[in-house]
Backbone as CSV, one residue per row, in Angstrom:
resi,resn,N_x,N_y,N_z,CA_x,CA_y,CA_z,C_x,C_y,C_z
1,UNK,0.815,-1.183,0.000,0.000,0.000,0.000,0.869,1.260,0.000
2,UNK,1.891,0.983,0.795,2.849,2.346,0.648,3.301,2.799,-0.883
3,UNK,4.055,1.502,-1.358,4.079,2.115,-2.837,3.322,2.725,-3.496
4,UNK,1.875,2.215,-3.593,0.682,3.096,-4.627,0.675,4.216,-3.773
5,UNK,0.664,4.532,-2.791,0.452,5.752,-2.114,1.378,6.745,-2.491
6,UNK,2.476,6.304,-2.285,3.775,7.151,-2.985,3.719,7.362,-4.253
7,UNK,3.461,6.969,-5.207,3.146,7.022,-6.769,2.111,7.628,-6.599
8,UNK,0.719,7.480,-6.375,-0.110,8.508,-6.352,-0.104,10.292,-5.810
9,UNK,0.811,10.099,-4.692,1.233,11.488,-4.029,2.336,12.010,-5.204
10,UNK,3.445,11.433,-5.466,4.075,12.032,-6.631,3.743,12.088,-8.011
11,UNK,2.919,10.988,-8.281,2.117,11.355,-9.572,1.624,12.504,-9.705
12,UNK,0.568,13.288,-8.524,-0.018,14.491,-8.130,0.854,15.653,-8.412
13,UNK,1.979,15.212,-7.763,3.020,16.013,-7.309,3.095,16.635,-8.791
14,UNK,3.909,15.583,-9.889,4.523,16.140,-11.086,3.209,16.816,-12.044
15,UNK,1.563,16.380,-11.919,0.645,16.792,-12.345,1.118,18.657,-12.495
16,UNK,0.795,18.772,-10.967,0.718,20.129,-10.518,1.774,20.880,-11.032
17,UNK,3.279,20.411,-10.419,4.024,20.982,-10.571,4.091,21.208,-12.467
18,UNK,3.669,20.247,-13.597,3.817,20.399,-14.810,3.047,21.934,-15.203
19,UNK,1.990,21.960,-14.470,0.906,23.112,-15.101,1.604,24.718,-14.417
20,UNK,1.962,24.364,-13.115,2.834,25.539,-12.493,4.211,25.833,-13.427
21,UNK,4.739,25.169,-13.579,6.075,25.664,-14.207,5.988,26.150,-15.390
22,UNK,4.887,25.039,-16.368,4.937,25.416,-17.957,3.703,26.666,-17.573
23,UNK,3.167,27.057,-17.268,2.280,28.390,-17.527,3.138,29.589,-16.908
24,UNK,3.736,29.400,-15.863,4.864,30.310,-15.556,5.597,30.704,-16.158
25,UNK,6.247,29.820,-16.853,7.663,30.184,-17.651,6.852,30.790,-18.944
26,UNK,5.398,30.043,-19.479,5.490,30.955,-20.543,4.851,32.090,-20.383
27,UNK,4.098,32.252,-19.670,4.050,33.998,-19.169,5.280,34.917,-18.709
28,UNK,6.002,34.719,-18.623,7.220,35.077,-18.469,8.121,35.489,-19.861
29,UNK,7.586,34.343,-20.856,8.268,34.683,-21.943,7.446,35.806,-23.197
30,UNK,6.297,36.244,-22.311,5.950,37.147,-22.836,4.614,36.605,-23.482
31,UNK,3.890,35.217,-22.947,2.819,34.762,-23.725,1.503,34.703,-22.648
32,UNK,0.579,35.436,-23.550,-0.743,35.843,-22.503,-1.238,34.548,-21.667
33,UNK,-1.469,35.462,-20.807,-2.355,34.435,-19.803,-2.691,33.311,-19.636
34,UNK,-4.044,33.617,-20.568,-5.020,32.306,-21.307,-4.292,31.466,-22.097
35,UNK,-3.177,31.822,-23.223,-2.696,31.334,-23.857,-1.620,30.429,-22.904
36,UNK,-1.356,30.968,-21.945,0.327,30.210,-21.599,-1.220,29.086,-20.649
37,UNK,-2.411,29.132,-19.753,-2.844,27.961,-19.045,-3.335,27.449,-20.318
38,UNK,-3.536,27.283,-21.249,-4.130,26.539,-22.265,-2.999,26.100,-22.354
39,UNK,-1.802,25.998,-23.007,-0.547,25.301,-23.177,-0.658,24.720,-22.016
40,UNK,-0.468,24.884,-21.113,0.342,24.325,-19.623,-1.210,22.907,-19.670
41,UNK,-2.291,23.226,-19.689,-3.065,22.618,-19.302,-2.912,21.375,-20.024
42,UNK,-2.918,21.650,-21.352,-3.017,20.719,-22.927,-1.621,19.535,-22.252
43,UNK,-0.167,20.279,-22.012,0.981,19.370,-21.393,0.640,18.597,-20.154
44,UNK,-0.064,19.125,-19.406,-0.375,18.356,-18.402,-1.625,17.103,-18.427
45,UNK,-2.103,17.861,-19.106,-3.473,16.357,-19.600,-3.140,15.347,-20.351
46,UNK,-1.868,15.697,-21.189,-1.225,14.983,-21.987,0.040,13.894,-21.664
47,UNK,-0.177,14.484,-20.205,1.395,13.884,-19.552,2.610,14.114,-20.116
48,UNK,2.974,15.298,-20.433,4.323,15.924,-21.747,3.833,15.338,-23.119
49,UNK,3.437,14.027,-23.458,3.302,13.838,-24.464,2.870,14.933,-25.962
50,UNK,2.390,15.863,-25.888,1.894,16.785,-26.529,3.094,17.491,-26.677
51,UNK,4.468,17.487,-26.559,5.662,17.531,-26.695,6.070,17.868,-28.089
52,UNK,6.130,16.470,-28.144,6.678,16.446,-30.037,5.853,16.929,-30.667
53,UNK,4.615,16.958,-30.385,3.789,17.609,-31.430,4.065,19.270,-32.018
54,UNK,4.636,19.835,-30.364,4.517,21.304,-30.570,6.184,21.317,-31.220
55,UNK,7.108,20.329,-30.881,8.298,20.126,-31.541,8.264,20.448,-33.093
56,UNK,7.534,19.505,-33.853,6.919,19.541,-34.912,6.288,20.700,-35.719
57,UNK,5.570,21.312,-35.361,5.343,22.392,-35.655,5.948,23.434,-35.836
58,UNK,6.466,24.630,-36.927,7.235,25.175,-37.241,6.645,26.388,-36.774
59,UNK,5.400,26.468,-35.985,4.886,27.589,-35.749,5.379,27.947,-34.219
60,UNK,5.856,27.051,-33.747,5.623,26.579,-32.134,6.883,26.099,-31.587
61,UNK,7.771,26.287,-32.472,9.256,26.349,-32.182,9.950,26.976,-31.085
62,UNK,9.460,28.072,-30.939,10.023,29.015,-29.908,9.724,28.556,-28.567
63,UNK,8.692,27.970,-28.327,8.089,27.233,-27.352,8.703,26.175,-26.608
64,UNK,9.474,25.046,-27.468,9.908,23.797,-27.696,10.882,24.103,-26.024
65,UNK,11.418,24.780,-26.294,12.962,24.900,-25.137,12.197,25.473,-23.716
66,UNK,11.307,26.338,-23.886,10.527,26.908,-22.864,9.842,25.344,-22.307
67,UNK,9.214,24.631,-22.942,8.175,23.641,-22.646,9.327,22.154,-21.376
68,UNK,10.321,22.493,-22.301,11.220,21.199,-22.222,11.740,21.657,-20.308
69,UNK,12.303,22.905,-20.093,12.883,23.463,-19.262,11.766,23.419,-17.764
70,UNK,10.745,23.159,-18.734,9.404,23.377,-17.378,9.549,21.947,-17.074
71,UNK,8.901,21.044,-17.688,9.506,19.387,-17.387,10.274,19.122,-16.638
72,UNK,11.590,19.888,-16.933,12.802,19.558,-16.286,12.748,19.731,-14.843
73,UNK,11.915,21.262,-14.868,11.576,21.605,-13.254,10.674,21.174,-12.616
74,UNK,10.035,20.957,-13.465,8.805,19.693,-12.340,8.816,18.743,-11.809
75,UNK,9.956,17.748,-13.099,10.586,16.758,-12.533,11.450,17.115,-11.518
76,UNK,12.285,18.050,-11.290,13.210,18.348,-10.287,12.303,18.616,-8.766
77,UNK,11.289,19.042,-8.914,10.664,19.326,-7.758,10.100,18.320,-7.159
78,UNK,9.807,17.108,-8.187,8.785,15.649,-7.839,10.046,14.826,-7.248
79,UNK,11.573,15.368,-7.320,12.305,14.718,-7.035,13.112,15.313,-5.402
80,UNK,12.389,16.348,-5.032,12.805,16.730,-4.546,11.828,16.165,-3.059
81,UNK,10.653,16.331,-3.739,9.396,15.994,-2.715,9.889,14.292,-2.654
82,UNK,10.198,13.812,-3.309,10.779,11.812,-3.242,11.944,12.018,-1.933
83,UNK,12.821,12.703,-2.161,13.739,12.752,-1.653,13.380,13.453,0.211
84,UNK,12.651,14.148,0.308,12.277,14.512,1.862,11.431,12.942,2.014
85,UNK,10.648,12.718,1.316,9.768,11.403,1.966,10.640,10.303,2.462
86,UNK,11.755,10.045,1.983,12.779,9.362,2.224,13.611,9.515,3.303
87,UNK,14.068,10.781,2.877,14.596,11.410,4.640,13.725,11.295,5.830
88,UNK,12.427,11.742,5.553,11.398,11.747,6.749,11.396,9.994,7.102
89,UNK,11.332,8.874,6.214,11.747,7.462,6.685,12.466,7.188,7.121
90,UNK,14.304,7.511,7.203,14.972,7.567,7.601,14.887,7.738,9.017
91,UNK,14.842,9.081,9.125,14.313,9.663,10.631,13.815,8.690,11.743
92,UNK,12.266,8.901,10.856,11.198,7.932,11.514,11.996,6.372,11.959
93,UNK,12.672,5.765,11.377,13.064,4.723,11.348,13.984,4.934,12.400
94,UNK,15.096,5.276,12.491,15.360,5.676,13.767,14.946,5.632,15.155
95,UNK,14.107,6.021,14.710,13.187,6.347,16.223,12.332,5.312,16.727
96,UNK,12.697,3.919,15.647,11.743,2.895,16.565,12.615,2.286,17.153
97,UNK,12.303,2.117,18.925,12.917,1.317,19.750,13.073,-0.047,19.388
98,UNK,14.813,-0.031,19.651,15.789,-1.473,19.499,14.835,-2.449,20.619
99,UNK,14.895,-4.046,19.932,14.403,-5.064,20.713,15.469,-5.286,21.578
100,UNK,15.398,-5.749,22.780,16.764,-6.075,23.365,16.746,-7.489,23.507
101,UNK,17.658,-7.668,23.880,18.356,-9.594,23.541,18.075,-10.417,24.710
102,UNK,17.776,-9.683,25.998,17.251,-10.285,27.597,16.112,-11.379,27.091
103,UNK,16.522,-12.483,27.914,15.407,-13.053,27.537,15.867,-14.520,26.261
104,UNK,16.394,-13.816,25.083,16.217,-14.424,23.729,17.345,-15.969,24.475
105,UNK,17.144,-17.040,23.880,18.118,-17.608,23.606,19.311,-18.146,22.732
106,UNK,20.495,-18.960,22.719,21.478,-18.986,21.974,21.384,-19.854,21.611
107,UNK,21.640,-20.341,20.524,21.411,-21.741,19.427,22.634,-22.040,19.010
């Protein structure tokens, strides 16, 4: 159960983070509003896949490096959120009291 839980929380994770980064960055690059959550939205429903398509397109070129760079950061952030969940196990793990040996016998 932990695994699907973890895949579902970071699945979420890279969802979000895909639509935050790619509508950010392209409002930033100077592309309206509506236009940059319609992109961001289209990549995220698409799971990046909608990628090559805009690759492809000679209209939508300028885009290509903007689109790719957001990915990159989403993934970096889904990796970042993996990486505390891990630490926080660590921790936790720690902190469960050692069995002691009183008692056990020797074979």
């Amino acid at each position: 159960m932990g695994s699907a839980l973890g895949t579902a929380v970071l699945g979420t994770a890279l969802s979000v983070a895909i639509t935050s980064h790619t509508a950010s960055s392209l409002e930033l690059a100077g592309l309206a509003s509506a236009s940059a959550s319609q992109i961001a939205d289209a990549m995220q429903s698409s799971a990046c896949t909608a990628s090559p398509a805009v690759r492809a397109a000679p209209a939508t070129q300028p885009l290509v490096g903007i689109l790719n760079t957001s990915f990159a950061d989403a993934t970096r952030t889904v990796g970042i959120i993996a990486a505390a969940f891990v630490l926080a196990g660590l921790v936790l793990s720690l902190l469960i009291p050692q069995a002691s040996d009183t008692g056990a016998t020797d074979r």
